[in-house]
N, C-alpha and C positions, 0 to 999 in steps of 0.2 A: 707700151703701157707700163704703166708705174705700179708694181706691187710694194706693199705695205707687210711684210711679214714681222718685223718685230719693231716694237716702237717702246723707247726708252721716257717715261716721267720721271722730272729730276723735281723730290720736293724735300723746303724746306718746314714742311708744316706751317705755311702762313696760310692766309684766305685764298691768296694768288696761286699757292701750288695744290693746295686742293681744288679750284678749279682748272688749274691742268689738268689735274689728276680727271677730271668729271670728262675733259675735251680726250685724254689718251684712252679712258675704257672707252668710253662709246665710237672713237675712231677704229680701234681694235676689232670691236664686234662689227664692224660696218666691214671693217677689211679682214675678220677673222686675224686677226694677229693678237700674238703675246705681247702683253704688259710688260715692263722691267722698270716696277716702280723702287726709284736708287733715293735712298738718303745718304748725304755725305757730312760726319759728324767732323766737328772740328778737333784737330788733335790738340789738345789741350798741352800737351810737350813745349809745343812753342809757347805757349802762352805763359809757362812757369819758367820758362830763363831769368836766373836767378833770385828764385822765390827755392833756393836750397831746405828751407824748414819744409817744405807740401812735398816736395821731389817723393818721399816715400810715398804718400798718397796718393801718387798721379795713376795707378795700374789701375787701382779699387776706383777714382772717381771715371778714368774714360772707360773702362767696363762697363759702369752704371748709364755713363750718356748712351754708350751704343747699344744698351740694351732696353733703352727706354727708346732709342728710336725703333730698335727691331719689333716692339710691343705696338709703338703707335703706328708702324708701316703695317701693321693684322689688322689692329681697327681698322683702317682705312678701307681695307682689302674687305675686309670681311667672310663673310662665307659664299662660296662658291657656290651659285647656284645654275638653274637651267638659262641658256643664252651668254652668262658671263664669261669676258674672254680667259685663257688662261693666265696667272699674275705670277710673277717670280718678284720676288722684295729682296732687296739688298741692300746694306750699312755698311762704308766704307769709311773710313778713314784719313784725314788729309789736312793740308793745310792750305790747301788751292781747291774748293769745291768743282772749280770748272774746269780745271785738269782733270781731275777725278773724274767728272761726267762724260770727259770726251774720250779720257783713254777708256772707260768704261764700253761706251759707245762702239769704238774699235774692236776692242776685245771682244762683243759678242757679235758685231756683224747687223747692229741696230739700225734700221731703215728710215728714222721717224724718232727727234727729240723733242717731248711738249717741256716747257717748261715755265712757271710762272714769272711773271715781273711785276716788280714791286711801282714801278712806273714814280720813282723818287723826281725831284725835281734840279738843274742845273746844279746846284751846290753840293747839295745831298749826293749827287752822283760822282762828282768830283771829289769828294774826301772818302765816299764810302765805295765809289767803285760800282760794278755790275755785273753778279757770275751771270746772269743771263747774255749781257753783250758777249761777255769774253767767249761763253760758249758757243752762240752764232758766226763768230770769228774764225773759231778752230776746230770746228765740230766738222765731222768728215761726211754729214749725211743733213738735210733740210732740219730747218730746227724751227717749231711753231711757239711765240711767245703765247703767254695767255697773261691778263689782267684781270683780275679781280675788281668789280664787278663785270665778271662774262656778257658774254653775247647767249643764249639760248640755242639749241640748235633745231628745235621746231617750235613753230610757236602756236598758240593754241588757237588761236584763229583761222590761223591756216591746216590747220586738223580738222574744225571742225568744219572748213571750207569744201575740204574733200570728202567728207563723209555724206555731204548731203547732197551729192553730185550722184 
């Protein structure tokens, strides 16, 4: 039998990762497992090769990114309440999101990667790439895509099907 004890949501704050986000708690509470909802901010280092005038600014601006993700990974989270699974948030730093997500992955022993896809098309994929693929590729544990707009996981017909049985 397949246990589920930790399961890894990798988002970027789009639609598509917040409903990962929607697919990893409620898998969690289904399987009582921990959340390890991961954001991975872009290091911005790379991105100022030679832009020598900003180089001093670069500390104070990727502070500010990684602390605006650690702000919006609480919202997300929100308050813990009765039935919710337990949530660890994490902002990492990288310049390969999907490395980042898999050695993340590794490193805690995660059972379970939700992660959203942007579901671009042929061209779009080809110039811009896919941390979702690369991560299915090298991810050491099942990795569940999600798309934006989801699938439901009951649906209300079928609630109120059973109720009246």
């Amino acid at each position: 039998m397949m246990t589920v004890n930790q399961i890894l949501v990798a988002s970027d704050f789009s639609e598509s990762a917040d409903a990962a986000f929607l697919y990893g708690r409620e898998l969690a509470i289904r399987f009582g497992a921990r959340v390890h909802l991961l954001h991975v901010a872009q290091d911005i280092y790379i991105n100022m090769l030679g832009a020598a005038n900003y180089l001093s600014m670069a500390p104070v601006i990727q502070n500010q990114i990684e602390e605006d993700a650690r702000r919006h990974l609480r919202e997300l989270v929100g308050a813990k309440g009765d039935g919710e699974p337990d949530t660890v948030t994490c902002v990492l730093t990288a310049s390969s999101p999907a490395v980042a997500i898999v050695e993340y992955a590794r490193a805690n022993s995660i059972d379970l990667i939700v992660i959203g896809t942007h579901g671009r098309g042929a061209v779009a994929h080809l110039f811009l790439g896919s941390v979702a693929e690369r991560v299915v590729r090298l991810a050491p544990c099942p990795v569940l895509t999600v798309k934006h707009p989801g699938r439901e996981f009951a649906r209300t017909d079928a609630l109120e099907a059973v109720t009246h049985i």
